[in-house]
NUMILO-526919 format. One line per field, with one value per residue: x, y, z of N, C-alpha, C in turn; residue in one letter. Coordinates in steps of 0.2 Angstrom, whole numbers, padded with zeros to 4 digits. Example, Ala and Ser with C-alpha at 12.3 -4.5 7.8 and 13.67 -1.06 7.14 Angstrom:
% residues 2
n.X = [0066/0064];
n.Y = [-0028/-0011];
n.Z = [0039/0035];
ca.X = [0062/0068];
ca.Y = [-0022/-0005];
ca.Z = [0039/0036];
c.X = [0066/0064];
c.Y = [-0016/0000];
c.Z = [0039/0039];
aa = [a/s];
END
This chain:
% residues 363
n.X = [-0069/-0068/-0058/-0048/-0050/-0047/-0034/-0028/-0028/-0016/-0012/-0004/-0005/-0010/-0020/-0023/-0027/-0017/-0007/-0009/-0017/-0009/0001/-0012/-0012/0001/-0003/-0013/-0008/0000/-0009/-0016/-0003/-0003/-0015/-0015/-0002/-0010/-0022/-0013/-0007/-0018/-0025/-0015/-0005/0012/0019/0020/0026/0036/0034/0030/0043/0052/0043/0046/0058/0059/0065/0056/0058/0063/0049/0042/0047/0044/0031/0030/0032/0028/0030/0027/0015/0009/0010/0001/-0009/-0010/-0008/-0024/-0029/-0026/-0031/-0023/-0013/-0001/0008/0006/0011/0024/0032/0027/0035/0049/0050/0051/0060/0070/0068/0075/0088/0096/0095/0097/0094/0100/0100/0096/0099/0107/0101/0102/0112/0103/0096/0089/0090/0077/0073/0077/0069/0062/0061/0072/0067/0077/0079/0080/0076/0061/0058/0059/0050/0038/0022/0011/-0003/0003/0007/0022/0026/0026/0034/0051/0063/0073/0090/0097/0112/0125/0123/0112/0104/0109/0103/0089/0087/0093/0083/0075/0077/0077/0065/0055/0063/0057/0043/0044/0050/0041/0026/0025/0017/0012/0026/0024/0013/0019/0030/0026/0016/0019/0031/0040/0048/0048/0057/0056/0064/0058/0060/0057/0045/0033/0035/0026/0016/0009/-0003/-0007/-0018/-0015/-0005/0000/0010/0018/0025/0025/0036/0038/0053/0060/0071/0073/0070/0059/0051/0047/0051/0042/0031/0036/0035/0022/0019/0023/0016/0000/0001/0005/-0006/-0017/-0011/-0014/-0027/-0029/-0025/-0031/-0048/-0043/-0040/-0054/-0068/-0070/-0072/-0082/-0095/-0094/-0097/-0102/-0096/-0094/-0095/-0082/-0086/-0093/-0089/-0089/-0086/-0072/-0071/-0060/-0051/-0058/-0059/-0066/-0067/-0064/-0073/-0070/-0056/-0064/-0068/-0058/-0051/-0056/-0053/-0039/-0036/-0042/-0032/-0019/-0023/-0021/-0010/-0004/-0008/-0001/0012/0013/0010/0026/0029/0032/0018/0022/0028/0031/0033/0022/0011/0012/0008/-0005/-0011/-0012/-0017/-0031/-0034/-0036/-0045/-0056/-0066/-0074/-0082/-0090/-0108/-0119/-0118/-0101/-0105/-0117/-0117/-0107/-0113/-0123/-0120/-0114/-0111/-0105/-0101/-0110/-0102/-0092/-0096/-0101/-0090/-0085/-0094/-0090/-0077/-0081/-0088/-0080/-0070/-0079/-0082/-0069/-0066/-0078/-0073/-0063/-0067/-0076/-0067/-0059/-0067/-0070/-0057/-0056/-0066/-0060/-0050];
n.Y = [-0048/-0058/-0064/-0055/-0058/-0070/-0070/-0061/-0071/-0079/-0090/-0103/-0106/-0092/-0079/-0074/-0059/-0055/-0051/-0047/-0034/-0026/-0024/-0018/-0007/-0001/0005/0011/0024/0025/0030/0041/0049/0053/0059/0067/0074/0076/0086/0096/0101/0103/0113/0122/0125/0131/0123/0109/0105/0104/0093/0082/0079/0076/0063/0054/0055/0041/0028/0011/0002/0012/0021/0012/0011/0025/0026/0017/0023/0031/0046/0049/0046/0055/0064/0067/0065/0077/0085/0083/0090/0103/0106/0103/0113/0126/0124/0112/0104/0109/0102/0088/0088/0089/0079/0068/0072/0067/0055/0050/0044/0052/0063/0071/0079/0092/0088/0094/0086/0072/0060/0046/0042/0039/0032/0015/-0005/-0018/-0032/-0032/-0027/-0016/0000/0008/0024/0034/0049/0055/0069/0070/0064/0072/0081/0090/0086/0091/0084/0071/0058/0053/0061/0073/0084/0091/0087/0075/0069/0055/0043/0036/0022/0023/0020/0010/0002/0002/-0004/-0018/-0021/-0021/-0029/-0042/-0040/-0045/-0055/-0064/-0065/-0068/-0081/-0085/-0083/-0083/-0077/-0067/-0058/-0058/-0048/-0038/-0033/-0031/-0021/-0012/-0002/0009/0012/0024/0031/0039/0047/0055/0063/0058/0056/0040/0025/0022/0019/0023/0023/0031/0038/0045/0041/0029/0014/0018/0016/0023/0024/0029/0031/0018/0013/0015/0004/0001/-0001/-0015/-0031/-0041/-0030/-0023/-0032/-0036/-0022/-0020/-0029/-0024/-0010/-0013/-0022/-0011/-0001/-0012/-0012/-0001/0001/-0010/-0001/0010/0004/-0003/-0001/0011/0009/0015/0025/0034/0052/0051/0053/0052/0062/0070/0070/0059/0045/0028/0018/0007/-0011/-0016/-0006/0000/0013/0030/0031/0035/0030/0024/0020/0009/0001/-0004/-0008/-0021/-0030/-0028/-0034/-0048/-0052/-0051/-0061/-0072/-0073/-0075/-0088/-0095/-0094/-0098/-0112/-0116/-0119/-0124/-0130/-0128/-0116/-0103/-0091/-0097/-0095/-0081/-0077/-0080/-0075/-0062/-0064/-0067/-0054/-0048/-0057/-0054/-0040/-0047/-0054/-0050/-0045/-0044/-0039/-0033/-0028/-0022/-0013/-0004/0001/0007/0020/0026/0027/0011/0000/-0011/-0026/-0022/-0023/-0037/-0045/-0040/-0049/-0063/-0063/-0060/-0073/-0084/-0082/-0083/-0095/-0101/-0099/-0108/-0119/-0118/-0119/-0129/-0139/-0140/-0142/-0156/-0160/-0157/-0166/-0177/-0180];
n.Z = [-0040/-0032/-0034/-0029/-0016/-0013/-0016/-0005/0002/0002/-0005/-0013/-0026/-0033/-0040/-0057/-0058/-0046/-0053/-0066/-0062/-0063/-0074/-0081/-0074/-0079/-0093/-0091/-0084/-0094/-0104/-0099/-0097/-0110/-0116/-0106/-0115/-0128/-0121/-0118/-0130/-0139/-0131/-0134/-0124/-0123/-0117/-0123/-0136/-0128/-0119/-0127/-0133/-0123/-0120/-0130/-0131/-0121/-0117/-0122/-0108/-0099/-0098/-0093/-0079/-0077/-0076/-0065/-0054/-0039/-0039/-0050/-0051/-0042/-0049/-0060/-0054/-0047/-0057/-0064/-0055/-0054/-0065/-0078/-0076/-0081/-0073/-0065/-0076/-0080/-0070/-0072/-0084/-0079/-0074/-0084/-0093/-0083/-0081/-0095/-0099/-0107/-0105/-0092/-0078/-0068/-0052/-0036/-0024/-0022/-0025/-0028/-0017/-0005/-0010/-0007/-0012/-0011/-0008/-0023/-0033/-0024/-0020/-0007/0000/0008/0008/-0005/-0011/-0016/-0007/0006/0008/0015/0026/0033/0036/0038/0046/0045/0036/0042/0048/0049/0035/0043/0044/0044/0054/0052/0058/0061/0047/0042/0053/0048/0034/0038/0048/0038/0028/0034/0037/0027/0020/0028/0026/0014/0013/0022/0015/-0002/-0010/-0004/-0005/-0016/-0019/-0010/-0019/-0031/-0028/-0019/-0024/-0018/-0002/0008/0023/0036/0049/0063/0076/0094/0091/0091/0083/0067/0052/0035/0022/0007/-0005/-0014/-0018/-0025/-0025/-0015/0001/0016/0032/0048/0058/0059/0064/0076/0095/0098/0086/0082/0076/0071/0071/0061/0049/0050/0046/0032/0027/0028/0022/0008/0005/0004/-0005/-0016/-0016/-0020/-0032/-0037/-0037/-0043/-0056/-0060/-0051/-0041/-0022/-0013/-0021/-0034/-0034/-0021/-0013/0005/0021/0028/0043/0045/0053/0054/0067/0070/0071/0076/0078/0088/0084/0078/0062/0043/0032/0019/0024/0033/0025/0017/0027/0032/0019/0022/0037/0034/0024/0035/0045/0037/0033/0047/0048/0039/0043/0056/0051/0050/0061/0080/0089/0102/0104/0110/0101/0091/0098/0101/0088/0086/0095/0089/0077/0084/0085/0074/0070/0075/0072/0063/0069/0076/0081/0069/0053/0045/0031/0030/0040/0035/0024/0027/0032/0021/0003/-0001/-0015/-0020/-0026/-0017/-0006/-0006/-0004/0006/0014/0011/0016/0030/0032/0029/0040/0051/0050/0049/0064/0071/0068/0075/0087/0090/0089/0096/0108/0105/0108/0122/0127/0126/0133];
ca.X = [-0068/-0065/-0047/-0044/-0052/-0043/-0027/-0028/-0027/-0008/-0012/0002/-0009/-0013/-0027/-0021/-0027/-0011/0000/-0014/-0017/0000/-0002/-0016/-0010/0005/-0004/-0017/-0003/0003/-0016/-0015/0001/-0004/-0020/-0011/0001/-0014/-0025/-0009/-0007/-0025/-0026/-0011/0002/0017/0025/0015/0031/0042/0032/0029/0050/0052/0040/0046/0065/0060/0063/0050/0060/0062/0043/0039/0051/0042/0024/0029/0036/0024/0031/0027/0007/0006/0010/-0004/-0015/-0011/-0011/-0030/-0032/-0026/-0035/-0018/-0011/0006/0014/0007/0012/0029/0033/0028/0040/0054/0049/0051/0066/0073/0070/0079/0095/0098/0096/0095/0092/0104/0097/0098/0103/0110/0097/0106/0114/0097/0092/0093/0085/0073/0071/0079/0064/0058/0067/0070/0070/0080/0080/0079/0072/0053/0057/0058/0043/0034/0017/0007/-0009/0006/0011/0029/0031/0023/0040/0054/0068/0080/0095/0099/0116/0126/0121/0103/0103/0112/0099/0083/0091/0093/0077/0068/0079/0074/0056/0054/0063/0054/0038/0047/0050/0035/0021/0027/0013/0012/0029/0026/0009/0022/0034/0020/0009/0024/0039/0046/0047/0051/0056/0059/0064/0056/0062/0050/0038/0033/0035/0020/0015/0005/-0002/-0009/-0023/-0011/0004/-0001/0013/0022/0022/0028/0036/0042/0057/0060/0078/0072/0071/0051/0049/0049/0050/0034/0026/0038/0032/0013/0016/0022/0009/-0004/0001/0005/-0013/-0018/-0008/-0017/-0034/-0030/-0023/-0038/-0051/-0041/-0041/-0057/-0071/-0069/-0077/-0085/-0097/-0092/-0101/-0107/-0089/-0097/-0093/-0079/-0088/-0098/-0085/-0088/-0082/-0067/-0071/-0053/-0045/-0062/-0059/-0069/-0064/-0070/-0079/-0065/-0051/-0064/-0069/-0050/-0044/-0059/-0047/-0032/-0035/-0043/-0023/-0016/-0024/-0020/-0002/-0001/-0009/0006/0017/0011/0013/0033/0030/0030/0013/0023/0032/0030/0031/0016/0004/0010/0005/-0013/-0017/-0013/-0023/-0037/-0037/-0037/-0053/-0060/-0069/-0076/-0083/-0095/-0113/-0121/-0115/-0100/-0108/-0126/-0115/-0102/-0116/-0129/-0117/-0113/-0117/-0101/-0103/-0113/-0095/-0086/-0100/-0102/-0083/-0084/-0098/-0087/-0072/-0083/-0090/-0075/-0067/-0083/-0083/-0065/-0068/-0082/-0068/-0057/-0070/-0078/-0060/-0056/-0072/-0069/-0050/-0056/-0071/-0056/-0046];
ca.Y = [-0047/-0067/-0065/-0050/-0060/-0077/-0066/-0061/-0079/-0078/-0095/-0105/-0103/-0085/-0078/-0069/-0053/-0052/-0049/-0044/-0026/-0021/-0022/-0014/0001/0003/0004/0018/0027/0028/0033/0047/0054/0055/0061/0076/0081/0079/0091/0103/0101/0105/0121/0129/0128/0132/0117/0101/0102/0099/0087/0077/0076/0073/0057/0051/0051/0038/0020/0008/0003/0018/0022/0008/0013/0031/0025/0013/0028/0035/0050/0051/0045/0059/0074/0066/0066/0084/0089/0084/0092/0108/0106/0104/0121/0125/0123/0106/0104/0107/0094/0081/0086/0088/0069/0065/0072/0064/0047/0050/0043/0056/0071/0071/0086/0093/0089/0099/0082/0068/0055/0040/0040/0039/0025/0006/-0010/-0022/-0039/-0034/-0021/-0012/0007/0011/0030/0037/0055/0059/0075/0070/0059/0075/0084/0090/0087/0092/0078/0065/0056/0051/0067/0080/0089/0093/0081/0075/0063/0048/0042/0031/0017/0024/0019/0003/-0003/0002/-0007/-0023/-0021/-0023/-0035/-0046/-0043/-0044/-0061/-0069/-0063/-0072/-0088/-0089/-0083/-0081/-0075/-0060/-0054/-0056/-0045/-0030/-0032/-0029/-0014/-0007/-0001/0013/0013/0031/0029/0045/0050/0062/0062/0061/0051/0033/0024/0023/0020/0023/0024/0037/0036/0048/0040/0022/0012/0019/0016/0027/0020/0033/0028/0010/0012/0013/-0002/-0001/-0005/-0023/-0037/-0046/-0026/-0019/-0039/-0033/-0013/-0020/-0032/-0021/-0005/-0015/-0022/-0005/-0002/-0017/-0011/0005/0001/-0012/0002/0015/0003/-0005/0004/0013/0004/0021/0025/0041/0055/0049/0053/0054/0070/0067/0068/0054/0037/0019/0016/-0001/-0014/-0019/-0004/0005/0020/0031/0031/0035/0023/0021/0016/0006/-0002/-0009/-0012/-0028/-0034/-0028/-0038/-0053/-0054/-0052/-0067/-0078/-0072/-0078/-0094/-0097/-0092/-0104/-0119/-0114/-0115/-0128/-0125/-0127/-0111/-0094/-0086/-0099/-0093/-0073/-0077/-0084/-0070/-0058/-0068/-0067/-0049/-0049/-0060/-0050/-0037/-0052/-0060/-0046/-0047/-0042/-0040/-0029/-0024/-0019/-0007/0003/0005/0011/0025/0026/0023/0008/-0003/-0018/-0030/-0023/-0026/-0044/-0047/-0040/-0054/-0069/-0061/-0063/-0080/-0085/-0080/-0084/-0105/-0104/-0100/-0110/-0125/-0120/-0118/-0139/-0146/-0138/-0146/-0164/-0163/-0158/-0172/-0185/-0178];
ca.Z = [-0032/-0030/-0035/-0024/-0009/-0013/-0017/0003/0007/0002/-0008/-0015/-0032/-0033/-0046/-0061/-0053/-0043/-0059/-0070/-0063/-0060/-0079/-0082/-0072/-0082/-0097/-0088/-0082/-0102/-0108/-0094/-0099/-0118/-0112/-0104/-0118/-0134/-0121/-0117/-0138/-0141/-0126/-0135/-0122/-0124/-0117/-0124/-0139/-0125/-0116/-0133/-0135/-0117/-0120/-0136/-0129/-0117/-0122/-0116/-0100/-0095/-0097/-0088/-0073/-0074/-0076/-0060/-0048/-0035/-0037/-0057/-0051/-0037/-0051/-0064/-0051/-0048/-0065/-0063/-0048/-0056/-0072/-0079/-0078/-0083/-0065/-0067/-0085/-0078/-0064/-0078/-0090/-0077/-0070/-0091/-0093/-0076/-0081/-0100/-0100/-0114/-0103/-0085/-0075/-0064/-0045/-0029/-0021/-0025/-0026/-0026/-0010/-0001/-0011/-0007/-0013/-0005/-0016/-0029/-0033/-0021/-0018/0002/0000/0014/0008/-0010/-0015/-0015/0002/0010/0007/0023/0023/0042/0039/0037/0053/0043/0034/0045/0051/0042/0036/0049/0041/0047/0056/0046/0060/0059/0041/0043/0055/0045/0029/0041/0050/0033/0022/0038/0038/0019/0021/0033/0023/0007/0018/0022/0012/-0007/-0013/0000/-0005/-0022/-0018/-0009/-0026/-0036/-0027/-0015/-0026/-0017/0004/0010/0027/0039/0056/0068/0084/0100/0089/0092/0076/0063/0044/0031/0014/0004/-0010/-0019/-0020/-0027/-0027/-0008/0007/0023/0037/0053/0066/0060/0069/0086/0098/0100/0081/0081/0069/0071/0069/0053/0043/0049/0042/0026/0025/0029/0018/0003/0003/0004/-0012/-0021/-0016/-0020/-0038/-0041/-0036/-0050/-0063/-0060/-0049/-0033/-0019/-0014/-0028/-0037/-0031/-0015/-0006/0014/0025/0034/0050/0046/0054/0059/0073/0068/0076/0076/0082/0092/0084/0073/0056/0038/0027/0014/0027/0033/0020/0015/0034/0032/0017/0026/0043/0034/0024/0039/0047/0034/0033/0052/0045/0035/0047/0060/0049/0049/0067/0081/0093/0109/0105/0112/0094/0091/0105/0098/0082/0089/0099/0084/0072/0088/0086/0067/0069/0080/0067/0058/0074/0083/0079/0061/0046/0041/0026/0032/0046/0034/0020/0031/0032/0016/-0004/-0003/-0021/-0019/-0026/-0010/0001/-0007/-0004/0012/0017/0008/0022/0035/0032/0030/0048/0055/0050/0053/0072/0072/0067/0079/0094/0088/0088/0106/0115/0106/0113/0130/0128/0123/0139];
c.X = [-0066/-0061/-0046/-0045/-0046/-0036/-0025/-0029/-0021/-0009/-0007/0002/-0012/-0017/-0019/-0022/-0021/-0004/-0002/-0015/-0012/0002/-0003/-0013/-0003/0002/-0010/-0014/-0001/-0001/-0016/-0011/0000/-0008/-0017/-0008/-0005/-0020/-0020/-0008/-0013/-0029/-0020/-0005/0006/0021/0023/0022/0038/0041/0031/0038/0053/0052/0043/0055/0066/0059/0058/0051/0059/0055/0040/0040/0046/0036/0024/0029/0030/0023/0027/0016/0005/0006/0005/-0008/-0016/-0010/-0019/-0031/-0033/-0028/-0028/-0015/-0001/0012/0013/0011/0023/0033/0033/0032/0046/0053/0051/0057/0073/0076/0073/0085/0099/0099/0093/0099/0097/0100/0097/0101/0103/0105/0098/0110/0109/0092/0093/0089/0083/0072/0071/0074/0065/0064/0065/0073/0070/0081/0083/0075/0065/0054/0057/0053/0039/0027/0013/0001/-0005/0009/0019/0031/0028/0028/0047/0059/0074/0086/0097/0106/0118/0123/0115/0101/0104/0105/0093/0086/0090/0087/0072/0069/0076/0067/0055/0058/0060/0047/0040/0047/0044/0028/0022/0024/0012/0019/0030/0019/0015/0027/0031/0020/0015/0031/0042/0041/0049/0049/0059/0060/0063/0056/0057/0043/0038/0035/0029/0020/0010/0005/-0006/-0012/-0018/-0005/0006/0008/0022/0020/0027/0029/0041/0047/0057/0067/0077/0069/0062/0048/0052/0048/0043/0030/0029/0036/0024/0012/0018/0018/0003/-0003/0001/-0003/-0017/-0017/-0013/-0023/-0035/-0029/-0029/-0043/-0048/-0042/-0050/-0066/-0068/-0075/-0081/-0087/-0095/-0099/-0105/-0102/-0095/-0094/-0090/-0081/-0092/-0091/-0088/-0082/-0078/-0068/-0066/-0050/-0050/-0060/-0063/-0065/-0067/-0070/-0074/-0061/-0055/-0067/-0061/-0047/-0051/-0053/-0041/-0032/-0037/-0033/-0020/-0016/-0023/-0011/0001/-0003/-0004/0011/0018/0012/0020/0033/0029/0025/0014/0026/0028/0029/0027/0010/0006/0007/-0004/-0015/-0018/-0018/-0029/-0039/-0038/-0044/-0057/-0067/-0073/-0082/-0090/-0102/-0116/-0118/-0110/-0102/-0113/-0121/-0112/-0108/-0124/-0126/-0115/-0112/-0107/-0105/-0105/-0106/-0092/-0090/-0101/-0095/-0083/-0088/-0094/-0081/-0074/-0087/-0086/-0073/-0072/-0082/-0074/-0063/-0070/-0078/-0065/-0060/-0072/-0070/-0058/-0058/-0070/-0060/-0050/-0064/-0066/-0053/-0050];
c.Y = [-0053/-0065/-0063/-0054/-0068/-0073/-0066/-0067/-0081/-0087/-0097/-0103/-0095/-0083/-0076/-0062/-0051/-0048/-0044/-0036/-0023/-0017/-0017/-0007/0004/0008/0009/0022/0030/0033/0039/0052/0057/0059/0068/0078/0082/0088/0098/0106/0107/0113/0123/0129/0126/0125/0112/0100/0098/0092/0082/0075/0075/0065/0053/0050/0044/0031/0017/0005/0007/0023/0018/0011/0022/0030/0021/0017/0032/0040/0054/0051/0051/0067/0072/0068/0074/0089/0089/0088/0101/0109/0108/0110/0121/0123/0115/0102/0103/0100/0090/0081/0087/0080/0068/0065/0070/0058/0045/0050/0047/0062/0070/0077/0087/0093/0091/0094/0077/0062/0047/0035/0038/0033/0019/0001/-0014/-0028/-0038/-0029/-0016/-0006/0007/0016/0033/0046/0059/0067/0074/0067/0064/0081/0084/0091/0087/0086/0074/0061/0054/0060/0073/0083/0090/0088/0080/0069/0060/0048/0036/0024/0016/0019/0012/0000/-0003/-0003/-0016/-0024/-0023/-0028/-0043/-0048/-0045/-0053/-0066/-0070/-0069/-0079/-0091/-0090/-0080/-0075/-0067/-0056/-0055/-0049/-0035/-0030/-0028/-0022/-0009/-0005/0006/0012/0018/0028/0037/0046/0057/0059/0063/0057/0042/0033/0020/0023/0020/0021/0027/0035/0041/0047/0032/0018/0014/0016/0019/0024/0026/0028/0022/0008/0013/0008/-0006/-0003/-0010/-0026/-0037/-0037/-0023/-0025/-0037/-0027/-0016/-0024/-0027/-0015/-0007/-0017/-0016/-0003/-0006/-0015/-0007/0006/-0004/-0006/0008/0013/-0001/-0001/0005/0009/0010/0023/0033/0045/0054/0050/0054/0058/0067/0066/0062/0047/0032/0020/0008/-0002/-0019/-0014/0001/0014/0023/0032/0031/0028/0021/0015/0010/-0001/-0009/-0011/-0020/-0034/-0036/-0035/-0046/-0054/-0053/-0059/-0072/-0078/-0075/-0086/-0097/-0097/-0097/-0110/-0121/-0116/-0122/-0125/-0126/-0121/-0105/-0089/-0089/-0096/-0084/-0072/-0077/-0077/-0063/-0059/-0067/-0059/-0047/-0050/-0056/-0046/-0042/-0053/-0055/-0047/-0042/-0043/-0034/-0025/-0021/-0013/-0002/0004/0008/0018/0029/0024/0017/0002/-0009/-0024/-0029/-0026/-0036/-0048/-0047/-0047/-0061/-0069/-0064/-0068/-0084/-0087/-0084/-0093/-0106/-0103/-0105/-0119/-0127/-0122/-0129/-0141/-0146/-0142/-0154/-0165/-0161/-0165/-0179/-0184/-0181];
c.Z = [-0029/-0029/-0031/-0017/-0008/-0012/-0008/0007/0008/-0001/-0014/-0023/-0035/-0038/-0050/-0057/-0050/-0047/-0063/-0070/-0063/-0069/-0086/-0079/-0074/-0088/-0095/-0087/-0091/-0106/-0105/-0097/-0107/-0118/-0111/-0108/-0125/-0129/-0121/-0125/-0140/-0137/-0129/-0131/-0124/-0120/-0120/-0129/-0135/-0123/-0122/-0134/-0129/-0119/-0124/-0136/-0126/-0120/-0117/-0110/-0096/-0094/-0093/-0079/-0073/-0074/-0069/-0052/-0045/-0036/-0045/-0056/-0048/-0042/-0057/-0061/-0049/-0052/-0067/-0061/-0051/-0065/-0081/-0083/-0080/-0078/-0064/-0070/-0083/-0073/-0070/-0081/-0086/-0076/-0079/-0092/-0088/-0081/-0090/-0098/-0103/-0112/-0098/-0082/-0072/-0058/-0042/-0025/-0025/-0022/-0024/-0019/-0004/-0003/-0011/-0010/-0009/-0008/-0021/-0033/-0031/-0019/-0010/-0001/0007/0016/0005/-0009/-0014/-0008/0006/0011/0015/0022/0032/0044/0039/0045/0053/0041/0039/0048/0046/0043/0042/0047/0048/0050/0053/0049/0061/0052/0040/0048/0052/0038/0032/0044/0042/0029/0028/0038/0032/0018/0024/0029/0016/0007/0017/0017/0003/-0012/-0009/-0004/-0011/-0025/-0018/-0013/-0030/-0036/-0022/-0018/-0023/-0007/0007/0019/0030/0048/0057/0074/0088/0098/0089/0085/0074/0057/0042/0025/0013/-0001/-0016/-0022/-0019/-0027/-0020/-0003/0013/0030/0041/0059/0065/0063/0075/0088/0097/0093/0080/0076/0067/0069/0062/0048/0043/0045/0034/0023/0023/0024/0012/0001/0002/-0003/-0016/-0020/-0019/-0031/-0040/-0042/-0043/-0056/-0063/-0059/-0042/-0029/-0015/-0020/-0028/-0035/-0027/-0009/0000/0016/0029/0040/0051/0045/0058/0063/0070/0073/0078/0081/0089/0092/0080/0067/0049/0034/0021/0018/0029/0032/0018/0023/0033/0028/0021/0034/0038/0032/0030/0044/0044/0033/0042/0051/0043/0039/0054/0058/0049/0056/0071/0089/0099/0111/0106/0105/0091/0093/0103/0093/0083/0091/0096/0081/0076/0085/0079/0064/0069/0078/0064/0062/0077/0078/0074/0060/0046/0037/0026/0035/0040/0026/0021/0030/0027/0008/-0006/-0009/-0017/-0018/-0020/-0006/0001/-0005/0004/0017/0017/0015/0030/0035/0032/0036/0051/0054/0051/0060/0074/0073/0074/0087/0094/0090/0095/0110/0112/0109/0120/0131/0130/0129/0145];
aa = [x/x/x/x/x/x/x/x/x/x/x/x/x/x/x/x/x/x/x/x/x/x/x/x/x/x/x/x/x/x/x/x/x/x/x/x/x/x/x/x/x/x/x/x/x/x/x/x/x/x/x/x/x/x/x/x/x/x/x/x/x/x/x/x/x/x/x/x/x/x/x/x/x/x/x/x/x/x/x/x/x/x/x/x/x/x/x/x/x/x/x/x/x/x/x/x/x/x/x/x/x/x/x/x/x/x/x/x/x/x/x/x/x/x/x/x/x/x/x/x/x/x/x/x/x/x/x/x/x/x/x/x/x/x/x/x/x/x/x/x/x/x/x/x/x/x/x/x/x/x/x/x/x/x/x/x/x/x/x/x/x/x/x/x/x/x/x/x/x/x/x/x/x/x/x/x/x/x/x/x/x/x/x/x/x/x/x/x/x/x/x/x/x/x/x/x/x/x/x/x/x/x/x/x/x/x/x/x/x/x/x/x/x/x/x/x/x/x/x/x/x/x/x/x/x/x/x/x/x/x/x/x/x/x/x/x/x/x/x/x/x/x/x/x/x/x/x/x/x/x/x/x/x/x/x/x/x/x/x/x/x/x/x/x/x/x/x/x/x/x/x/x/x/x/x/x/x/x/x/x/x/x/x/x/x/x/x/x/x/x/x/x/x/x/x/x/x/x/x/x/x/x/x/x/x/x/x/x/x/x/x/x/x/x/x/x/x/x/x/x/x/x/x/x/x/x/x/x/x/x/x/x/x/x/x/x/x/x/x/x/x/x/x/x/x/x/x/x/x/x/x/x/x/x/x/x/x/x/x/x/x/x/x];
END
């Protein structure tokens, strides 16, 4: 939990851990899949010979590339979910036979056209096949797909190679974090709706961004959302390969939320558990971004009063970690990580507040 807390300092030096699980979660992702076709083997069904000659077509690029795709994590997790039934059983071996070069599937759309790169990695999907999926808790997918306009597309494309550049500029190790844990960005328009993003516990290695072609999503906020959700990502991928930071069988009742005291709303004990990490990286990422900077300028003093509210959470009286595991059974390591976070922030205030009074003493 060091590394992951050093990690979110966006240090020129970064742990191992930032390359390290990416990894490891191929390499679980493989044990998973094997996993699923010896039980479908050993239950008898009738597909497990496909799914074995599925597998056994794919070279080991092209397993990498499907062990890395969100969309290949979200039908493992629901081949659990449904105790991998034959509807499950399916899905998987369509995704198999996708990503073979040797035999690919006839689609319903054309996949390609909707997809763009972001550093040379990352997928911006605009409205493949799985990118149009309606989903009602979703604040991005929750309605039904609405295509883009070709100048639509064109601005969301430049909206991002911009922020993801600036991000690269500045803090290397940040954008080698959203390479890493963010490899597909599904972006969608819903009209009438402000613009908003997320991440999903089920869909390791995405992240959801609504209306990034309209005026009101701005730079300085589309560099924060992909800050902010790729961490999310990297938590979410530590936590899968290591422990959860909610201890197994202790989930809380979703009625039972801490109030953040970042954004004064109630919310559950997972999210805010990872908004601690998430806000600390986001303040150190204005850190870096301020050194680029000079502290007479106006994009100075916004940076500042971001980072103020990033603090903010750190700063109010007690402990973090006494508050959100009063409420809930959170693992000791996060709690211990969470105190490191806010010891942290707190001595770097403490700095800022001493350096202020001896330059008004010297005044």
């Amino acid at each position: 939990m060091r590394q992951i807390v050093y990690a979110l300092t966006g240090s020129d030096k970064p742990p191992p851990v930032l390359d390290r699980l990416l990894e490891r979660f191929v390499q679980r992702m493989r044990d998973e899949l094997e996993d699923i076709i010896w039980n479908a083997n050993f239950k008898g069904s009738t597909l497990a010979e496909s799914l074995f000659q599925a597998y056994s077509l794919l070279s080991e690029i092209e397993c990498v590339r499907l062990f890395l795709a969100p969309e290949f994590y979200d039908s493992l997790r629901y081949a659990h979910w449904q105790a991998n039934s034959d509807k499950s059983l399916r899905k998987i071996l369509k995704l198999l036979q996708i990503s073979s070069n040797n035999n690919v599937l006839e689609q319903n759309i054309d996949n390609s056209i909707y997809l763009h790169k972001l550093g040379d990695t990352i997928e911006i999907d605009l409205g493949t096949e799985f990118g149009r999926r309606v989903d009602p808790s979703s604040p991005v997918f929750m309605s039904s797909f609405e295509p883009l306009t070709e100048n639509e597309t064109k601005l969301i494309i430049d909206k991002l190679h911009k922020a993801f550049k600036e991000i690269d500029v500045t803090a290397p190790a940040f954008s080698r974090l959203i390479r890493n844990y963010t490899r597909t960005i599904f972006v969608r328009k819903v009209s009438g709706e402000v613009p908003a993003s997320e991440q999903v516990d089920t869909e390791l290695g995405a992240i959801r961004l609504r209306n990034v072609h309209i005026a009101s999503y701005s730079h300085e906020q589309l560099v924060d959302d992909l800050i902010h959700e790729s961490v999310h990502n990297f938590l979410g991928t530590f936590e899968y390969i290591e422990f959860p930071f909610i201890q197994y069988g202790h989930r809380t009742p979703t009625t039972i939320r801490p109030v953040s005291p970042w954004s004064m709303r109630p919310i559950q004990t997972l999210p805010f558990v990872h908004a601690c990490f998430v806000y600390f990286a986001m303040f150190h990422y204005g850190e870096k971004r301020k050194h680029l900077m000079l502290e007479s300028s106006s994009d100075y003093q916004n940076i500042s009063k971001r980072q103020n509210k990033y603090a903010s959470g750190f700063l109010m009286p007690g402990k973090l970690s006494t508050y959100v595991s009063s409420l809930s059974a959170v693992d000791p390591r996060a709690c211990q990580s969470i105190d490191w976070m806010e010891i942290i922030m707190k001595d770097k205030y403490q700095i800022e507040v001493v350096s202020t009074e001896k330059h008004l003493q010297l005044a």
